[in-house]
DOKEPA-333567 format. One record per residue (C-alpha): residue number from 1; x, y, z. Coordinates in steps of 0.05 Angstrom, whole numbers, plus 5000, padded with zeros to 4 digits. Example, Ala and Ser with C-alpha at 12.3 -4.5 7.8 and 13.67 -1.06 7.14 Angstrom:
# DOKEPA-333567
REC   i    u    v    w
REC   1 5246 4910 5156
REC   2 5273 4979 5143
//
This chain:
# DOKEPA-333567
REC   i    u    v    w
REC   1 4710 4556 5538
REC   2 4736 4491 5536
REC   3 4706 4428 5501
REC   4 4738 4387 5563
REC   5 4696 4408 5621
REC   6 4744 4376 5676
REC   7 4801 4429 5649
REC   8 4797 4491 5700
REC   9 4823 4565 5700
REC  10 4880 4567 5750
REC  11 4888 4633 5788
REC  12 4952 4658 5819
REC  13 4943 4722 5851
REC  14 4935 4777 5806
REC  15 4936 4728 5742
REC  16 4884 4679 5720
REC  17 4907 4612 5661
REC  18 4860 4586 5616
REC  19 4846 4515 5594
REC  20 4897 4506 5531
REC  21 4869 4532 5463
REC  22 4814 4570 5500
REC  23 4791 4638 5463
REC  24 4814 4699 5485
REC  25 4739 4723 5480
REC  26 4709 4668 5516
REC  27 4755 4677 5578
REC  28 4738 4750 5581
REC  29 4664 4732 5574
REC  30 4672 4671 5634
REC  31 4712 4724 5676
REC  32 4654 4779 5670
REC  33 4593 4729 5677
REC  34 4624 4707 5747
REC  35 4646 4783 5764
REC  36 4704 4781 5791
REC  37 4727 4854 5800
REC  38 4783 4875 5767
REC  39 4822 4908 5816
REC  40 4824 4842 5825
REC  41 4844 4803 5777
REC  42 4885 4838 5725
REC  43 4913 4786 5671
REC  44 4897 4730 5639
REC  45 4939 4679 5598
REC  46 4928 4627 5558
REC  47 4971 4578 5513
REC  48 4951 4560 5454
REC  49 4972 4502 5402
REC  50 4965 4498 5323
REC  51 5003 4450 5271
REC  52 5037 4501 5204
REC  53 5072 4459 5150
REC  54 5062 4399 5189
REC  55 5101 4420 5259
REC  56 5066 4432 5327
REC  57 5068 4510 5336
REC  58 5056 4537 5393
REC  59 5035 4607 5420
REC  60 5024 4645 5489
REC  61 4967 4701 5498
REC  62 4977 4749 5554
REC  63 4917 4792 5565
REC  64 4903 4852 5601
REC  65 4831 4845 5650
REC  66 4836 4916 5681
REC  67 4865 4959 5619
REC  68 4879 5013 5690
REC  69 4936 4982 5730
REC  70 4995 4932 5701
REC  71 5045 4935 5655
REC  72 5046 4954 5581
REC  73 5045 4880 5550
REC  74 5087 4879 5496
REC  75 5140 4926 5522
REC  76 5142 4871 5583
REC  77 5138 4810 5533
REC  78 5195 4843 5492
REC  79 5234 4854 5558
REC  80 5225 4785 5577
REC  81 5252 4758 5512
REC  82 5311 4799 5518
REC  83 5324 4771 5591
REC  84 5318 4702 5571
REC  85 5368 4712 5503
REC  86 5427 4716 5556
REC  87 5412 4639 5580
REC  88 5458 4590 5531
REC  89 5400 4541 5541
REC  90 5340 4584 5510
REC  91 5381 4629 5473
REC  92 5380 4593 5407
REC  93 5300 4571 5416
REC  94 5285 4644 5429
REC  95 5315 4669 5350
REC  96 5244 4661 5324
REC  97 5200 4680 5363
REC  98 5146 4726 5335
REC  99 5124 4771 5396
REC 100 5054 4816 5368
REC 101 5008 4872 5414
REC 102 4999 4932 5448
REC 103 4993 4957 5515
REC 104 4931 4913 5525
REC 105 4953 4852 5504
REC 106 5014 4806 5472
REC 107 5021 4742 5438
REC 108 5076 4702 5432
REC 109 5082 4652 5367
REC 110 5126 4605 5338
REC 111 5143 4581 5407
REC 112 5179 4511 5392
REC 113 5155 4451 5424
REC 114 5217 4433 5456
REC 115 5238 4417 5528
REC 116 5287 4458 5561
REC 117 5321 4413 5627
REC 118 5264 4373 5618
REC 119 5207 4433 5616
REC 120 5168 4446 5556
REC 121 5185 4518 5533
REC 122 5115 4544 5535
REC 123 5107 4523 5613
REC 124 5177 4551 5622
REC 125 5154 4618 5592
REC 126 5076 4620 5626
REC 127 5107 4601 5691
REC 128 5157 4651 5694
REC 129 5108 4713 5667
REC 130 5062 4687 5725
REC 131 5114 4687 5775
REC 132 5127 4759 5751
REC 133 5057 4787 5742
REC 134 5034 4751 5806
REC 135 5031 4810 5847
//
């Protein structure tokens, strides 16, 4: 997973967050090698950060765990985005976004490393997909 091993994965009901720039494969791997059942545990996120043309680019993975029960991904990611393009205050950061996926899984890129009334974006965004996925 991680090269820092004091980072931890986070659960919140239903959802489990990675360490930062874990892969997607190596959480999937960690969640199977410690079995936790998937009726269980259904998603798992992780946030991601890369530097394009000299800027700090940032991303957001949300992946299915049990492909059976939850939402369709993208079609939730995509809702999401519309939802947030009627606040004034992320309206304008949420223009270039680049949402990718299928039922299984979506990825949000080109998240801007911004704060929002004082909030990075990115924890804006995971926090509020947790809150909604929690259950």
């Amino acid at each position: 997973m991680s090269e820092d091993k004091n980072q931890k994965v986070n659960l919140y009901g239903k959802v489990a967050k990675f360490p930062k720039n874990t892969k997607a494969k190596s959480a999937f791997n960690f969640l199977e090698n410690i079995a936790i059942p998937k009726k269980r545990l259904w998603y798992f996120i992780i946030e991601k950060e890369t530097i394009e043309n000299d800027n700090n680019v940032e991303e957001l993975q949300v992946i299915k765990y049990n492909n059976k029960q939850g939402v369709d991904c993208l079609k939730f990611i995509e809702a999401l985005k519309t939802y947030y393009s009627k606040d004034e205050e992320l309206i304008k950061h949420f223009e270039n976004l680049k949402i990718d996926g299928n039922d299984k899984f979506s990825t949000i890129r080109n998240i801007p490393n911004v704060e929002v009334n004082g909030k990075k974006l990115i924890n804006i965004l995971s926090e509020d997909i947790i809150k909604l996925l929690y259950k």
